[in-house]
C-alpha positions in Angstrom: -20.6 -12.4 4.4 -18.0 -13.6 6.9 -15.5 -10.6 8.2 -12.6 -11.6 9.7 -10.9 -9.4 12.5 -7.1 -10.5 12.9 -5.5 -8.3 15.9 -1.8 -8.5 15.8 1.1 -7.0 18.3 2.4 -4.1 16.1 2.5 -1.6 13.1 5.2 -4.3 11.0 2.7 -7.3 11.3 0.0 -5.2 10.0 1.3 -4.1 6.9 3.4 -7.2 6.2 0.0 -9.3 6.7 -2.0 -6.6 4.4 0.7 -6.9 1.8 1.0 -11.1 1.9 -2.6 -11.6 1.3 -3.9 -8.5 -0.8 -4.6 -10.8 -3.6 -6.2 -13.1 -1.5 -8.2 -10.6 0.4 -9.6 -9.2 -3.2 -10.2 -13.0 -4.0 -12.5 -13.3 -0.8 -14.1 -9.9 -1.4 -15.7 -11.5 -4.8 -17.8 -14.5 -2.4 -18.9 -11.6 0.2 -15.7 -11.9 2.5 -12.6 -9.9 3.7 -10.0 -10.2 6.4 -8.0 -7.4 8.0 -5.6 -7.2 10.8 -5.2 -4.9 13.4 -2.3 -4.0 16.1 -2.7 -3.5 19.4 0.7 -2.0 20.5 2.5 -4.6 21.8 2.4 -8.2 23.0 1.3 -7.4 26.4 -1.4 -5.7 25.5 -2.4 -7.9 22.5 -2.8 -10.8 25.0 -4.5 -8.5 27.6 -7.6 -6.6 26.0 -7.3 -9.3 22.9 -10.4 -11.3 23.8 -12.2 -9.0 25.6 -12.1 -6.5 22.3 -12.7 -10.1 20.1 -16.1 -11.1 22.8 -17.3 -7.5 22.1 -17.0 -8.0 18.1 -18.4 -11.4 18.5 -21.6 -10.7 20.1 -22.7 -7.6 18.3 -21.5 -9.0 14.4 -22.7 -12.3 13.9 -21.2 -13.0 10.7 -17.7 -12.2 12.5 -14.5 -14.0 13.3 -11.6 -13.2 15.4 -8.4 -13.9 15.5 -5.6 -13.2 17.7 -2.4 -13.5 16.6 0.9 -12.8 18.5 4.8 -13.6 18.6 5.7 -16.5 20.6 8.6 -14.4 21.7 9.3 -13.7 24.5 7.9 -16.3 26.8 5.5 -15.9 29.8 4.1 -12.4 29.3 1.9 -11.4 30.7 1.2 -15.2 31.9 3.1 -17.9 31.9 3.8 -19.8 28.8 6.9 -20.7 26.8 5.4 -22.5 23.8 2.0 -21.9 21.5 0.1 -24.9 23.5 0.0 -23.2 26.8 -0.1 -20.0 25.3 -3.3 -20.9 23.4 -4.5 -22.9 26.8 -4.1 -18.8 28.7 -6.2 -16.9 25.8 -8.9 -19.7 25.9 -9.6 -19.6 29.6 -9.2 -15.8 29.2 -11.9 -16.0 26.8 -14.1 -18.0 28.4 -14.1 -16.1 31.7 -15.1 -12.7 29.7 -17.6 -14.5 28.6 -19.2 -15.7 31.6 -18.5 -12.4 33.0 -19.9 -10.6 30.3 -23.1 -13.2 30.3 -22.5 -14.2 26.8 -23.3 -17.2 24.4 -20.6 -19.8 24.8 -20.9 -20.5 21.2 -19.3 -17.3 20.4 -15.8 -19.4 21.3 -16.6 -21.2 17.9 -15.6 -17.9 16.2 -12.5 -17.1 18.4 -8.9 -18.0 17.2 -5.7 -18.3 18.3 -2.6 -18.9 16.4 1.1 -17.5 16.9 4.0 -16.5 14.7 6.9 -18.8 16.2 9.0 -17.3 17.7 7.7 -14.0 15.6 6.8 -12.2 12.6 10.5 -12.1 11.5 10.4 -16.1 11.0 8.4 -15.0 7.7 11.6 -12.9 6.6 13.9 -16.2 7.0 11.7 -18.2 5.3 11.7 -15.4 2.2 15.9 -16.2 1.5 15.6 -15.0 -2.2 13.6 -11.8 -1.6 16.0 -11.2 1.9 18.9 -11.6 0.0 17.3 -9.2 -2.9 16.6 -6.7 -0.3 20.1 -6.7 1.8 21.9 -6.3 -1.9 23.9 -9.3 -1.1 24.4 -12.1 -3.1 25.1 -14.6 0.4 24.0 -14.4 4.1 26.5 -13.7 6.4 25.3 -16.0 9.0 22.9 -19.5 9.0 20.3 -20.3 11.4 18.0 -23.7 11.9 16.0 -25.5 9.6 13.1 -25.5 9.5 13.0 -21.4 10.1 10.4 -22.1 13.0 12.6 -24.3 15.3 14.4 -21.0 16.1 14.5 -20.3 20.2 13.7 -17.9 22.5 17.4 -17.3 23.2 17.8 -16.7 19.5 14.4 -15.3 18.1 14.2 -15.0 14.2 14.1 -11.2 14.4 17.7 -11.2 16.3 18.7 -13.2 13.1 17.6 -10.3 10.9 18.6 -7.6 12.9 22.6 -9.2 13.0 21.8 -9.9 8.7 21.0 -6.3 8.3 23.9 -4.9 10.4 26.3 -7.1 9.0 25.0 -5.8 5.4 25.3 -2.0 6.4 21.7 -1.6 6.6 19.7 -0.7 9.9 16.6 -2.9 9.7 13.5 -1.1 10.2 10.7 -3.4 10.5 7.2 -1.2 9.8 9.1 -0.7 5.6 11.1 -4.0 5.0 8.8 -6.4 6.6 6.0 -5.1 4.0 8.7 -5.0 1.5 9.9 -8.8 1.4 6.0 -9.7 2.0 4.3 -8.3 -0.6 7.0 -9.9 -3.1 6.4 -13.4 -0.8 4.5 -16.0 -2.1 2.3 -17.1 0.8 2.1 -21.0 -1.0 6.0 -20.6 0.1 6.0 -19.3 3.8 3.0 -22.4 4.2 5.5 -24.9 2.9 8.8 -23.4 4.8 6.1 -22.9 8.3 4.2 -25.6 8.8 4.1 -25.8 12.4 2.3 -22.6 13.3 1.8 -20.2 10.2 0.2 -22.8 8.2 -2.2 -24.3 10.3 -3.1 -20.2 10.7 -3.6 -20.1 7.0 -5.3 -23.0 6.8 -8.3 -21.5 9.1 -8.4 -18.1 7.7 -8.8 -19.5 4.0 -11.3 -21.6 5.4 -13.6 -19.0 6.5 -13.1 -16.7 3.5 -14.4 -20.0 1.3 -10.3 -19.7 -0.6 -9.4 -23.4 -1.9 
C-alpha cells in the first residue's frame, strides 16, 4: 500500500485538491493506495518545516510518499527563488541537509516531491472558464488574461485575476467555498491539458504512485 502525504500552503488548496481527485482517490483505494493533502498555514511555513515534517514521515512509513506542493507566488520567500527550477533546487538541498542532520537513509529523497502551482492555486480557476463563468452567473468575463493560464506573472498572479472577476461580478471571492466549488465540477483530464508546465507533470507523479493509468 503506497500513502501519499501532499502538504499544501492553505485551507482553499486542501479542499479544492480533495474535491478534484475524490474519484480518483476512491479509484486508488481499490489497489491498496490513497493520497491526501494537508496545509501548513502559509507559504512560508510550507517551505520551512515542509521537509523536515516529509523526512520524519519518510523514515518511520516506508510505504510513504511526500509531496510538497506550494504557489509559485510570491517569489523568494523565505529563500530566494523566482521560478519553480530554483525553487525546487532550495527544497532539495533543504531536504538533504535534514537528512544528514537527522542521520538518515539518502534514499528516503527517492520518495520526496516537489512540484508548484504556477503562479498559484487560482491558475486552476482560469483554466475551469465554463464552471467560472457558471459560478460568477455571468455569461462573459469582464477581463482576459494570457494563454496558456500558467504564463501568468508575479506582477499579475492568477488569483489577482479572480479576485478583480469576482468584484467586477458583485461577488466577494472567498477562496476556502469557491475554489472547492469550481473543483469538484473540474475535470482534472482538463486542468492537465490547459497546465502542462507544472500541474501536469504533478499529476503525472501522483498517478504514478497510486498505480492510476
Amino acid at each position: 500500500m503506497s500513502e501519499i502525504f501532499v502538504y499544501v500552503e492553505g485551507p482553499s488548496d486542501q479542499l479544492g485538491m480533495r474535491e478534484l481527485f475524490a474519484e480518483i482517490n476512491e479509484i486508488a483505494y481499490t489497489k491498496g493506495n490513497k493520497v491526501d493533502f494537508f496545509p501548513l498555514n502559509g507559504k512560508e511555513p510550507l517551505l520551512n518545516k515542509g521537509p523536515i515534517k516529509a523526512i520524519n514521515i519518510l523514515r518511520n512509513r516506508p510505504d510513504s510518499f511526500v509531496f510538497i506542493v506550494p504557489d509559485l507566488y510570491p517569489p523568494n520567500k523565505p529563500f530566494p527563488h523566482t521560478d519553480y527550477t530554483e525553487l525546487k533546487r532550495h527544497l532539495y538541498q533543504r531536504f538533504d541537509e535534514e537528512l544528514k542532520r537527522k542521520g538518515c537513509d539518502k534514499r528516503l529523497s527517492k520518495r520526496f516531491f516537489v512540484h508548484c502551482f504556477k503562479y498559484d492555486l487560482e491558475v486552476l480557476l482560469l483554466a475551469s472558464e465554463t464552471i467560472l463563468l457558471d459560478r460568477l452567473k455571468i455569461s462573459q468575463f469582464s477581463k482576459s488574461w494570457k494563454q496558456p493560464v500558467e504564463n501568468q506573472n508575479h506582477g499579475n498572479p492568477p488569483k489577482r485575476i479572480i479576485e478583480a472577476l469576482f468584484k467586477n461580478s458583485g461577488i466577494k471571492y472567498k477562496d476556502t467555498a469557491d475554489v472547492a466549488w469550481i473543483l469538484k465540477r473540474t475535470r482534472y483530464q482538463d486542468l492537465i491539458e490547459k497546465c502542462s508546465q507544472n500541474f501536469k507533470p504533478f499529476v503525472e507523479d501522483l498517478f504514478k504512485i497510486l498505480e492510476i493509468n
